[in-house]
Every structure is written in C-alpha cells, then in structure tokens.
C-alpha positions in Angstrom: 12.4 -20.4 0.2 8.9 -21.6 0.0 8.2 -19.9 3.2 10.0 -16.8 2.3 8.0 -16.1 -0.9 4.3 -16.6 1.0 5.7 -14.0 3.5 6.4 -11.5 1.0 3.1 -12.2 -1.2 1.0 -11.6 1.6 2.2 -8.7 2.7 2.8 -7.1 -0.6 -0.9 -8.7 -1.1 -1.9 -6.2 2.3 -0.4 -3.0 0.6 -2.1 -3.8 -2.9 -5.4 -4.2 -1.2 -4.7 -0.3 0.1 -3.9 0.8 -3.2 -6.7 -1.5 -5.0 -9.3 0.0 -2.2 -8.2 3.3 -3.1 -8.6 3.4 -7.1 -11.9 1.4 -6.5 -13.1 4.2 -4.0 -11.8 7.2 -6.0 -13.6 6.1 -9.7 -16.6 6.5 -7.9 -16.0 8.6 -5.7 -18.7 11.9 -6.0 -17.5 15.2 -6.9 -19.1 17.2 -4.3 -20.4 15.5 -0.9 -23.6 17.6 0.7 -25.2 15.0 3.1 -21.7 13.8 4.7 -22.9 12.7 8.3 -25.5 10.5 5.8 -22.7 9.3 3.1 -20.3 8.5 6.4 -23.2 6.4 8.0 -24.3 4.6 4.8 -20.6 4.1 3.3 -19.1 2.7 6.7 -22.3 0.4 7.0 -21.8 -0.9 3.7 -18.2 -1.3 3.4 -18.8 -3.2 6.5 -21.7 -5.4 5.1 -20.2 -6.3 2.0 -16.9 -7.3 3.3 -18.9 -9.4 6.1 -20.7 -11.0 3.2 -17.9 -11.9 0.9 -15.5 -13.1 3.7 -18.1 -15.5 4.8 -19.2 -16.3 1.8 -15.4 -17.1 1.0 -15.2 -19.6 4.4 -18.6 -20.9 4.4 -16.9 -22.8 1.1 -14.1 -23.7 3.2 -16.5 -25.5 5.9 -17.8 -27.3 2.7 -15.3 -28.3 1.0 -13.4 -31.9 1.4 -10.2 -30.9 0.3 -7.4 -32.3 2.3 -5.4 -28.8 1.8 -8.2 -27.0 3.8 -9.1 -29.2 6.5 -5.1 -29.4 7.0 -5.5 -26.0 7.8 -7.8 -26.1 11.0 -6.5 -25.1 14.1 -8.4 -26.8 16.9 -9.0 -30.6 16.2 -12.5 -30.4 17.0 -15.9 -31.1 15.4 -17.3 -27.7 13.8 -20.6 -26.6 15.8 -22.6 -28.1 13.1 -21.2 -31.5 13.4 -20.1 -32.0 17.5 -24.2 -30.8 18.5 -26.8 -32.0 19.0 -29.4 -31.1 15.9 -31.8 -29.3 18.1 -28.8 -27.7 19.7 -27.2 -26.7 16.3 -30.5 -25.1 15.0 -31.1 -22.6 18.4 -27.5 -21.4 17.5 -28.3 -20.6 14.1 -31.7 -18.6 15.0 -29.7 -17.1 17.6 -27.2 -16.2 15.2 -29.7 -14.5 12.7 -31.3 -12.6 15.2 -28.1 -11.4 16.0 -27.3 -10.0 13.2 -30.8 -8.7 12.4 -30.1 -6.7 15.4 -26.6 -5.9 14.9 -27.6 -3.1 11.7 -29.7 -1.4 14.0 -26.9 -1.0 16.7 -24.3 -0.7 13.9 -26.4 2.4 12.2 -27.3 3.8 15.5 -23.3 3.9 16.6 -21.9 5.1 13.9 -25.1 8.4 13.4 -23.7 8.9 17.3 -19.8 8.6 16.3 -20.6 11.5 13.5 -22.9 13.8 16.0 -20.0 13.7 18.6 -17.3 14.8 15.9 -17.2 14.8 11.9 -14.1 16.7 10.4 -13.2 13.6 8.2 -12.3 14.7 4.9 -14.8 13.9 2.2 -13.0 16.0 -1.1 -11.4 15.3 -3.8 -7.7 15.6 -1.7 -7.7 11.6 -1.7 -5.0 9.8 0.4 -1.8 8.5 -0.7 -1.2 4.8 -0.2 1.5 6.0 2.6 -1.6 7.7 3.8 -3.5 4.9 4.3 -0.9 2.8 5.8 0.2 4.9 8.5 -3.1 6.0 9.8 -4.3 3.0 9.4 -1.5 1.4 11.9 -2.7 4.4 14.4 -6.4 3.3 13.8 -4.8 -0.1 14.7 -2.9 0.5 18.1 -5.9 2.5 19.1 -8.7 -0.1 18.5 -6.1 -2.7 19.9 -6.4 -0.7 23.2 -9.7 0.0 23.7 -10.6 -3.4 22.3 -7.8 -5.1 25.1 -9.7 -3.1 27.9 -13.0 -3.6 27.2 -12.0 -7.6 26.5 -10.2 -8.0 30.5 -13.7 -6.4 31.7 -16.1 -8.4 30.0 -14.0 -11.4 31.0 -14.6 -10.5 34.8 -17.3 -12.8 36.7 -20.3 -10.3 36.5 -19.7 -8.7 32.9 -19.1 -12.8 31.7 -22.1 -14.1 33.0 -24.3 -11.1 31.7 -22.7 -10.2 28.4 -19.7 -11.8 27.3 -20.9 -15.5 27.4 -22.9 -15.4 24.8 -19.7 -14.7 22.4 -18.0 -17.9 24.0 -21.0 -20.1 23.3 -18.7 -20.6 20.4 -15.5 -22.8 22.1 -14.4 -23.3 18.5 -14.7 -20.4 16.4 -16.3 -20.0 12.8 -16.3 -17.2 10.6 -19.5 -15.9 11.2 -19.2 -15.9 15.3 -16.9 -13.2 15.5 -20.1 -10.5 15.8 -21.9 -12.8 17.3 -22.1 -10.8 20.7 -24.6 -9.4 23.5 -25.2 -5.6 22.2 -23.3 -4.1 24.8 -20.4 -6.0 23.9 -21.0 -5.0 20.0 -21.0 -2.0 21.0 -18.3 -1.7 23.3 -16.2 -4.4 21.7 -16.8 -4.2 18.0 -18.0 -0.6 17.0 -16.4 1.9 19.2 -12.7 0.3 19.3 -12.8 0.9 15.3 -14.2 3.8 15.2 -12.2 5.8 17.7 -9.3 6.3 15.7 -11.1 8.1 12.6 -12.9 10.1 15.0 -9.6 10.8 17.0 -7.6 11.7 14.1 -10.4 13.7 12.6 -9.4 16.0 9.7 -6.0 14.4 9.0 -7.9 11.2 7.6 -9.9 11.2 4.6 -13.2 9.0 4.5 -11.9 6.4 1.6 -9.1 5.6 4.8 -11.8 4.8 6.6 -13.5 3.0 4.6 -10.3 0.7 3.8 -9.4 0.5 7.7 -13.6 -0.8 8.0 -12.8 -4.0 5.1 -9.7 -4.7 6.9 -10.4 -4.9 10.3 -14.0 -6.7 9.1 -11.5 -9.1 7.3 -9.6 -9.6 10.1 -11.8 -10.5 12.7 -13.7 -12.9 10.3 -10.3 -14.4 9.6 -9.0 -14.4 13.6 -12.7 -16.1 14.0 -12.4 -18.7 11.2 -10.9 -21.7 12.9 -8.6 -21.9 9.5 -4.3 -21.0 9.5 -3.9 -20.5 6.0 -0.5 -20.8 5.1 -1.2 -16.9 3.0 -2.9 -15.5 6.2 -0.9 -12.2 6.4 -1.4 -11.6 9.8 0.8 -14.4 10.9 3.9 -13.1 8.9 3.6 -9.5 11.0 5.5 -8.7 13.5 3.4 -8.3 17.0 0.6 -9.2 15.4 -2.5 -11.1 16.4 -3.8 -14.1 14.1 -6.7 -16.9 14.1 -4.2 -19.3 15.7 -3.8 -16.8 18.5 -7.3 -16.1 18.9 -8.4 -19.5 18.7 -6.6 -20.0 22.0 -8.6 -18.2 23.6 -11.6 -19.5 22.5 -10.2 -22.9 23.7 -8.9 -22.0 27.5 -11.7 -19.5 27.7 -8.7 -17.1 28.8 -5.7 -15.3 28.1 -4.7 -13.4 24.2 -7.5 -10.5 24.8 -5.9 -8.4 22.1 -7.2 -8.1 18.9 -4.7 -6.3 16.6 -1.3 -6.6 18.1 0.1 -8.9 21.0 2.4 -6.6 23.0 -0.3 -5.7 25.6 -0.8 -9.6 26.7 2.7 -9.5 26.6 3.7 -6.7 28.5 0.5 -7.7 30.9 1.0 -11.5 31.1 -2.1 -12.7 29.3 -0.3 -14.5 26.5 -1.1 -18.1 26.6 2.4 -19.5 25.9 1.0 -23.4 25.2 
C-alpha cells in the first residue's frame, strides 16, 4: 500500500509540476514578444540555469547530510569522489569541474542562437498550452532526445570518440549531481544540447515556448537526478513505464558500458545494451 501511494504521488507530483510551470510562466508572461530569437535564447538559458542551480543545491545537502534515510538511498556502495581520492586528486576535479561549466554558457548560448537561426516558429502569444499540451509534446520531445541522445551515446562510446571526448564524462565512475554536464564540448554539444533541443525545433509552431521552457526544467531535473548516485524512494522516474532512472544510469557508470539511453529503455532493449545485473 505504502508502495502504491509513493507511485501515484510522484506521478501526480510530474503533472502538477506541468501545470505549476505553466501558471508560473503565464503570470509573467509579456504581453507582446518583439525580440523572440533573444527572449528564446535568454529564457531557455535561464530556465536551464536555475533548475541546474536548485537541483544541486537540493543534492549537494544530500552529500552533507548524516541521515541514515539518505545514505540508505545510494546506489553504488562506493566512497563519493570527495572521500575515495586522493586530496590533490579531488581538487583537479573540482577546477576541472568549474572550468567546465564556465565554458559550458558559452557553448550553451552559442547552440541555442544557432538552434533559433536554423528555424524559429515556436509560439510566443498569449495562445498558452493546455496542461494536455504540455504532456504530449513533451513525451514527443522525449522519444526524440532519447534517440538522438542513444546514437550519439553508442558513438562516443567507440575506441576513438572515448579516448578523445567521452572520457572525460566517465572520469566520474560514481556519479554526483553535478557531473552529469560535466563533458568534452563536443559531447555537450552533441550529447546535451542538440538531443533537447531537436524536438521544439522539429515540432516548430505546434509548441508554444512556456512547453519549452517546462520540457528544459525537466529534462535538467532529470539528468541531475539520473547523475545523483541517490534512488529516492519518490524519484518518479522509477515508477514509469520504459523509463530510465539514476539506478539505471548508475550502471553504466559502473561497467563503463551498456544503458546508453537517457529517457526511455526500449532502444537498449530492443538493441541488447541493457545491463541485466
């Protein structure tokens, strides 16, 4: 029973966020829009930044904290980076880290200027979504990301595109919040930005920019959450069907191998990645 009701919180808790995302987005939202290939870069960068800043804020207290109910809920019985390194070690990471994501705006700003040269019918009016809307586009947005996403993974984890680019992202062999961006710019690029992206662009005038803007928290949430090392027994993601998690991830991390997907499991299925240990 206990299990039952956690399953329907969190997902009831997934379609409140749509409809809480929305109301936020549409008390503020400007009456008339005359700079919209600047309001899409801006508002995608921020939506982005302030969801990556208040999802690791949220976990960087869970590294912290003592309490038995949180470290139950690791995944890999490991030592976190900070505490199974050596200090010197520990500290190159975290300069690493920040010049990573000194460099990531740049390549983030820079994507998503190109993303609204190529094609920018998005709907910007006052003709805001439905939460039905949201939800349906924002599965498409899913599937879509989940492929490109899939691809891009099975290349960068071939011998030449590993040992240039994708290693640094595995330097990580247990994952923290914070080292899910924490990539080579071509992977950030080809990994990251243009798997989410895609489907706005794709779907063009059907989708209205607050959709966007929703689908950009969520799948920031998610890969901070897929990243975290943490199973929380409210973690949505777990309870949906064909649907990646941080346990799943966190495998791959691990075996250095398998799971590629990043939104839904039924291409390491149908392909035979899964890891079934």
């Amino acid at each position: 029973m206990e299990f039952s009701l956690m399953k329907v919180c969190s997902i009831t808790g997934l379609f409140v966020y749509f409809f809480i995302g929305k109301q936020c987005f549409m008390w503020v939202w400007p009456d008339k829009i005359e700079e919209k290939q600047c309001f899409f870069v801006v508002s995608l960068y921020l939506a982005h930044l302030i969801t990556y800043a208040v999802v690791n804020a949220f976990y960087f207290a869970c590294y912290q904290s003592k309490s038995k109910y949180i470290s139950q809920a690791k995944i890999e019985q490991k030592p976190w980076p900070w505490d199974g390194k050596d200090a010197k070690v520990w500290q190159e990471m975290k300069r690493l880290f920040w010049k990573n994501v000194f460099i990531n705006q740049f390549i983030m700003v820079g994507v998503a200027y190109a993303a609204s040269c190529v094609k920018l019918d998005t709907r910007f009016d006052q003709s805001f979504p439905t939460v039905f809307e949201i939800s349906w586009q924002i599965m498409v947005f899913g599937i879509i990301e989940d492929v490109l996403f899939y691809f891009s993974h099975r290349l960068l984890h071939t011998p030449y595109f590993y040992g240039k680019v994708h290693k640094v992202h595995h330097i990580y062999n247990i994952t923290v919040s914070w080292s899910a961006e924490f990539a080579h710019p071509l992977e950030y690029i080809l990994g990251n930005l243009i798997p989410v992206i895609a489907g706005p662009i794709l779907l063009g005038s059907q989708t209205h920019m607050i959709t966007v803007l929703v689908f950009v928290g969520l799948a920031t949430h998610k890969t901070l959450s897929d990243h975290s090392g943490f199973n929380f027994e409210w973690d949505v993601y777990q309870y949906l069907p064909l649907t990646t998690h941080s346990e799943f991830h966190s495998k791959h991390h691990s075996l250095n191998t398998g799971n590629y997907s990043s939104t839904f499991t039924y291409l390491d299925d149908l392909l035979g990645t899964t890891i079934k240990k």
